[in-house]
N, C-alpha and C positions, 0 to 999 in steps of 0.2 A: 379293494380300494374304494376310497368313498366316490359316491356318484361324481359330487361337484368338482374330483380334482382330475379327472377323466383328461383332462386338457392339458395337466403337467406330463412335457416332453418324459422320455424315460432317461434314465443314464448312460445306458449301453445304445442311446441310441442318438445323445447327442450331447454330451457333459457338461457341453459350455452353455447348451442353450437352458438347458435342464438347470443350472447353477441359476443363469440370471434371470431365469423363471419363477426359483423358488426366492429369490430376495425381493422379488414384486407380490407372490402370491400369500408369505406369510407376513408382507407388511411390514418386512424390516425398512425397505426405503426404499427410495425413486430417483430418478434424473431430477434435477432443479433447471430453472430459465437457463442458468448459470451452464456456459457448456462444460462438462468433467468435472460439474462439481454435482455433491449429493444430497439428497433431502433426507435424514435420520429419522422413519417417523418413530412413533413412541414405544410400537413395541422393540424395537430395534434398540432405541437408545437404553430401554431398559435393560436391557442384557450388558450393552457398553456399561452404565451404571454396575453393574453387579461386579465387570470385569475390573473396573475402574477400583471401586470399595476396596476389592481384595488384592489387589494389586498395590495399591493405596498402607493397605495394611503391612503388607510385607514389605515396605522400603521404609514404616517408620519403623518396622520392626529390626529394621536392621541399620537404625541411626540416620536416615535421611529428611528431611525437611521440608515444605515445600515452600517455590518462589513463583514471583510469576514478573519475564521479562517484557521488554518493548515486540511487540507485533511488527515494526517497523525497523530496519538496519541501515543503517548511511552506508553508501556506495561502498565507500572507500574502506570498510572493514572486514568488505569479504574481498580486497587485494590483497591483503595482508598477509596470509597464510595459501603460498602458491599453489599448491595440489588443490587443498580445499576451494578456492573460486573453480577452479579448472575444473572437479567433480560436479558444482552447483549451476554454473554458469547458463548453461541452456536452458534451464529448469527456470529461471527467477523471472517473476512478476517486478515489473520496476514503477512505482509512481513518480511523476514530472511533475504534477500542478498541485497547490491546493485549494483549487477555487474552480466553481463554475460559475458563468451568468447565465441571464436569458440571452437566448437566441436574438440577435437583429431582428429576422422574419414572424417572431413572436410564435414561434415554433417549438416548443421542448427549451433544453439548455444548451450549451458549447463550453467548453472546453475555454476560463480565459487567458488568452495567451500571455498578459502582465503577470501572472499566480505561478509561472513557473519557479518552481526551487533549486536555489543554490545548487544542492548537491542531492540527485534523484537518492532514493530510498526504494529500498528492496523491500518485501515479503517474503519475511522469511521461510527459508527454505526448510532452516534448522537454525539453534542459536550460537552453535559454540560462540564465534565472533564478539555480539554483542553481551553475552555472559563474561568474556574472560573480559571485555574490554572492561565491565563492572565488576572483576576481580581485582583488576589493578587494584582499584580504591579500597577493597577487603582487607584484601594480605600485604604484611609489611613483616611480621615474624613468621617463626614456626608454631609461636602459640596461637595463632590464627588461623592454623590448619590443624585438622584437615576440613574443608567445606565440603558438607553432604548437601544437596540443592536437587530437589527435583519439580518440574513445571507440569503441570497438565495443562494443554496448548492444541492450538490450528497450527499449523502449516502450508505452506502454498510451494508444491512443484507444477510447473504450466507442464501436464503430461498431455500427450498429441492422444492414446488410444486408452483410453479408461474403460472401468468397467467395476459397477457398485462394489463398496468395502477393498476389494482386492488394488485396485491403482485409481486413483482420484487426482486430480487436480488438488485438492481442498483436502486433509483428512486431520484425525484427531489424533493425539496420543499425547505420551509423558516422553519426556528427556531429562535424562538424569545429566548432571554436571561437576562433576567433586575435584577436589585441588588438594592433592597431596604435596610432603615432604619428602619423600621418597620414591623411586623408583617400585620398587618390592613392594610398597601401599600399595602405589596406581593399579601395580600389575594384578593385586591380589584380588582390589577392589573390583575391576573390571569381568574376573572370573568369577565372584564372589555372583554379582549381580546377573551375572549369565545364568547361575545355579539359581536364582530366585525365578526369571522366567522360566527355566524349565520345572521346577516343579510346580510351578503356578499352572502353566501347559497340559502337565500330565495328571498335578490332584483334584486342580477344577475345571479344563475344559477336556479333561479326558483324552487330551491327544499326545501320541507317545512323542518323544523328539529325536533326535543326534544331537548333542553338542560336541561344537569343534571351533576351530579356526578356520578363520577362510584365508586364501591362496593371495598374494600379491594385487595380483590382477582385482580382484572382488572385494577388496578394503576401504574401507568407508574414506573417504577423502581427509586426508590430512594426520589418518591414522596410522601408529606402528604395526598393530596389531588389532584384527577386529574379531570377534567371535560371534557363536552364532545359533543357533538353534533352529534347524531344520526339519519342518511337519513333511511326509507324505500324504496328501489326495488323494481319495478313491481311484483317479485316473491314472495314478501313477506319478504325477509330476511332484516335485517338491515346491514348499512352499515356506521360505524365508521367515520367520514367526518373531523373531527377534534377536536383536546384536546390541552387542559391547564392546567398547574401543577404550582400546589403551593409544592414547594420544599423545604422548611421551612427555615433551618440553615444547611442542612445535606452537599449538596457541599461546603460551607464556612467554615466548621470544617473539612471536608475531604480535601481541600487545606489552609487550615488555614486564610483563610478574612476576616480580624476584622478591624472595625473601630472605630475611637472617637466620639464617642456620645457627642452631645449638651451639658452636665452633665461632658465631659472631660475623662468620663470611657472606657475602650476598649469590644467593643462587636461585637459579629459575622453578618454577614450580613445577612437578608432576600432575596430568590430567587424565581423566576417565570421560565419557559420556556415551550412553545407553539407553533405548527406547525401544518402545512395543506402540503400535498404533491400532486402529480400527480395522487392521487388515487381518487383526484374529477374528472379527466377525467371518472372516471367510472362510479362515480356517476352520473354524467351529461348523461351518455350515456344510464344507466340502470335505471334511471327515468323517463326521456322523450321520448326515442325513438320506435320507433314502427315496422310491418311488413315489411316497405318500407326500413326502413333505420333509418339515426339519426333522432333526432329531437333537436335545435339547439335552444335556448332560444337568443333573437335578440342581447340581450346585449353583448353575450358572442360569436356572429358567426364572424368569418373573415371575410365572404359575409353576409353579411345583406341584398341586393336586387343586384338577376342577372337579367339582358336584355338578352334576346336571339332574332333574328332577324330571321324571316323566310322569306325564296325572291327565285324569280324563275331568277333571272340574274343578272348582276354587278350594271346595270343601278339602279333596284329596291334596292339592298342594299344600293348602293350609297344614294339614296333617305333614305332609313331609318336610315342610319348612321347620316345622317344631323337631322333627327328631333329627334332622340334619344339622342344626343350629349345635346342638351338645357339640360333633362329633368336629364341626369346623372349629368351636372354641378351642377342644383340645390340640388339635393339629395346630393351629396357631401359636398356644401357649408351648408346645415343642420346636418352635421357633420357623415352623413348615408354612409359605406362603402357599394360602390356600384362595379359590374363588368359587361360589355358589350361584349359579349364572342359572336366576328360576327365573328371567325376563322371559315377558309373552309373545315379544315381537317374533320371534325365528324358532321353528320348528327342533323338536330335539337333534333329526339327523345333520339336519343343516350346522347345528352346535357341534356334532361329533367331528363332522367335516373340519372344519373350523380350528380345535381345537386339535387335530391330528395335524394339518397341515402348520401348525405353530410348534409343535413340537414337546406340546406340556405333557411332564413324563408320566402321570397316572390321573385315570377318568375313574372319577364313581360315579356310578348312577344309579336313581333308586327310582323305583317304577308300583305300583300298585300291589303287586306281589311281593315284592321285597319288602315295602311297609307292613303285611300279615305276616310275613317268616323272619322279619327282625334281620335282614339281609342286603346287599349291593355287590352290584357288580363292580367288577376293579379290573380297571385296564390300561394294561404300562405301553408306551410308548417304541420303547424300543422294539419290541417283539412282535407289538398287536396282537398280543393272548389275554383271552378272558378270563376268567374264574366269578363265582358267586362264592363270598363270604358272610361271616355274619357278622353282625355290627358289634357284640362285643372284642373290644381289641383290635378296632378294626385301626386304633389311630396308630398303636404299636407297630401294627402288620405293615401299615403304609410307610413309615418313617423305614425300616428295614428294605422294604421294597426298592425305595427312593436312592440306597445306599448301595443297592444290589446293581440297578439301573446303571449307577454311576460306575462301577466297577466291572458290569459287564460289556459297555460301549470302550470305557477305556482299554478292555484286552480284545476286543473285537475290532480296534484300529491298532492295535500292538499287534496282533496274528496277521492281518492284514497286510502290515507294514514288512514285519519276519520274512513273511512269503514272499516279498516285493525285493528281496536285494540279493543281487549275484554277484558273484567272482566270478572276472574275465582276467584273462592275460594278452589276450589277442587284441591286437585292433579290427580285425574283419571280427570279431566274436563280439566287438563293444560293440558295431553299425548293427551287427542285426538286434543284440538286446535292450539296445536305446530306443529301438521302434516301438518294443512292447512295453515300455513303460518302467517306472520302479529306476532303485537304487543302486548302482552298480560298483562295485568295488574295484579300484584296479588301479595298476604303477602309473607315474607320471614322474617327468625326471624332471620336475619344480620351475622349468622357465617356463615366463610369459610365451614366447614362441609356440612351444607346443602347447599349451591351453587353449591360444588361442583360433590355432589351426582346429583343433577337437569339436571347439562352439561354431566354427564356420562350417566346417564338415557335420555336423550332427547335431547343432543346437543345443549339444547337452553342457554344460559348466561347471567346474569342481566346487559345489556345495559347502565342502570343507574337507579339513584332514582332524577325524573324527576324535575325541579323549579316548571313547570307549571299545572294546576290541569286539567285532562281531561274528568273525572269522580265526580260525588259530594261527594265520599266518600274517592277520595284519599290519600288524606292526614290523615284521621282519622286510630289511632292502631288498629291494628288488633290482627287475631293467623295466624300463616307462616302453607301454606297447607300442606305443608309436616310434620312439627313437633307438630302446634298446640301450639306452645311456641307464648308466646307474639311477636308482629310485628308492629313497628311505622308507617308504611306506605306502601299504595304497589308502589313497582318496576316494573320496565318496563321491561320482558323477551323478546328474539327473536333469532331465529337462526341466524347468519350473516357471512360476507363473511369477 
């Protein structure tokens, strides 16, 4: 391990401290004044940008649009749709005034009491509300539909116990919003865009998932049906990565959106909406990384390959600066973000440090010797193995490397993951295996009642009820371990974050 990260907790030895150890160490971000809310510094936001791009890509690629709504929701539109307030309700930021003056005492500002507004405004939590209520005005036929609409956006849930990327007061993401004519659309659409974060998940951040539906109990407010895609943690826990809701008629009749049907009849609109936030920086960080620091899946690194140059005087750098310049062009023109960091300020180890703890997936470095034998060292990220090659071909070697990388952290949180999921049928067999962590398989006879006794006894939540079959049995009825009543299938339990 490098000297200077000597002071990063271990995993096994304290996960949670270890986590938000490493989101201050590699400079993703910080606490702000702001209490639970966050500071993005730049390396950080860079990787959200990359996540962003490609994500970006895949929703125009699949006919979506982007808009961008009010930050701001009048009261009385998140009455509107009963479940939905009743889900948000604790969570919301509400503004009263829109004014300050000075202070009497010539002290700072106050708050003036004449600026109070008509009717307080929320910060949004989420848009549905204010999106459908500007649907109204969209749709009047069915050639008006279907609306693909997606927003990259802040939101504001007032959360009591935060903790960087993973639950914030404040955080980033996209919200999709689309308006069909059909039922069979909505539904499709909804599954449709499920299937885009998951392989968004597993081809660029490397992490395997489950997709399913979640339970009653765990559905997004106001929705029929929400979906899901669930990461496993090195700790074991699961971690929610992103959902899709099929929202059926219930915003369309709560702002009244009806359209003329082919047929000439007036009828309410079909809805979807679906989001991934900044809470995959966590996932990213608490499935690949390890003792050292990040560990950075290539697709998704702002540095993809650093140079660092080792030289005992000007002359010598001069000299490597020249033959290093060819080999960054090419890397570059292969589309490979590369960084050649010959700065005099900080000793080379200190750079190696540095650059491990960030997570960039391959280090070259060329030293005195390596300028006489036409040669660099090369060293990947995930493994911390060296090798000495030679410079020609070196730009080939690395882009193959970069590929190898990315494909070998992805089956290194798939194996990970495999090893992490049991079949129980017992309820004493679920108490003891929920302690140790991972994915568990097992009946439930589909009420809220016993779900909810399961989270109070044992913390753990049913995750979802999975598409894909892990086990040979699971899809086949069961009896639910706790009640013994009939059970169509088992569920995925897990503690999560």
């Amino acid at each position: 391990m490098a000297v200077e990260l000597k002071d990063l907790t271990k995993r096994s030895e304290n996960y949670s401290q270890w986590y938000n150890e490493l989101v201050v160490k590699a400079d993703l971000a910080e606490q702000s004044a702001v209490r639970g809310c966050m500071v993005i510094k730049p390396y950080g936001y860079a990787i959200w940008e990359k996540m962003q791009r490609q994500l970006d890509d895949m929703f125009k690629a699949t006919g979506h649009v982007n808009a961008y709504f009010p930050l701001l929701i009048p009261k009385s539109f998140l009455s509107r749709e009963a479940e939905h307030v009743e889900g948000f309700a604790k969570e919301c930021a509400v503004v009263t005034h829109h004014r300050l003056k000075n202070s009497p005492d010539g002290k700072g500002v106050v708050v003036d009491p004449e600026a109070r507004l008509e009717e307080e405004l929320i910060i949004r939590p989420t848009s549905e509300t204010i999106i459908w209520n500007t649907y109204k005005n969209w749709i009047n036929s069915h050639r008006d539909l279907p609306i693909l609409c997606n927003q990259w956006a802040n939101v504001m849930r007032w959360e009591m116990r935060t903790r960087l990327f993973l639950r914030t007061a404040e955080f980033l993401w996209q919200e999709g919003h689309t308006a069909h004519a059909t039922r069979e659309e909505a539904e499709e659409e909804a599954i449709k865009m499920l299937h885009v974060y998951g392989e968004f998940a597993e081809k660029y951040m490397a992490v395997p998932v489950v997709k399913g539906v979640k339970s009653a109990n765990e559905r997004f407010a106001g929705a029929l049906d929400t979906y899901t895609i669930e990461a496993m943690m090195q700790d074991g826990k699961a971690l929610q990565s992103g959902t899709s809701h099929f929202l059926g008629q219930n915003f369309a009749k709560a702002f009244d959106v009806k359209f003329l049907n082919k047929e000439n009849k007036l009828e309410y609109v079909w809805a979807t909406s679906w989001g991934v936030s900044t809470r995959l920086m966590g996932a990213l960080i608490m499935t690949h990384s390890d003792d050292n620091g990040l560990v950075l899946p290539p697709k998704l690194a702002p540095i993809q390959v650093v140079i660092v140059p080792i030289y005992k005087n000007a002359d010598m750098l001069a000299q490597i600066d020249a033959k290093v310049a060819g080999i960054v062009e090419k890397l570059r023109n292969m589309g490979i973000s590369v960084k050649y960091d010959n700065a005099d300020n900080k000793r080379p180890g200190f750079k190696f440090a540095d650059y491990e703890v960030k997570g960039v997936p391959v280090r070259l470095v060329m030293g005195g010797r390596d300028l006489e034998n036409n040669t660099m060292e090369v060293m990947r990220r995930d493994t911390l193995e060296k090798e000495t090659r030679s410079c020609d071909g070196i730009e080939e070697y690395v882009k193959n490397l970069l590929d190898e990388i990315q494909n070998n952290i992805f089956q290194k949180a798939l194996n990970h993951r495999n090893s992490h999921i049991t079949k129980v049928d017992s309820y004493e067999e679920f108490k003891e295996k929920i302690e140790e962590g991972g994915f568990i398989l097992a009946h439930w006879d589909g009420t809220p009642e016993t779900e909810e006794k399961i989270k109070e006894e044992t913390k753990a939540t049913i995750r979802c009820v999975p598409f894909e079959t892990f086990l040979d049995d699971d899809k086949e009825p069961g009896t639910c371990m706790v009640t013994g009543k009939p059970s169509a299938c088992r569920v995925l339990f897990a503690r999560s974050y």
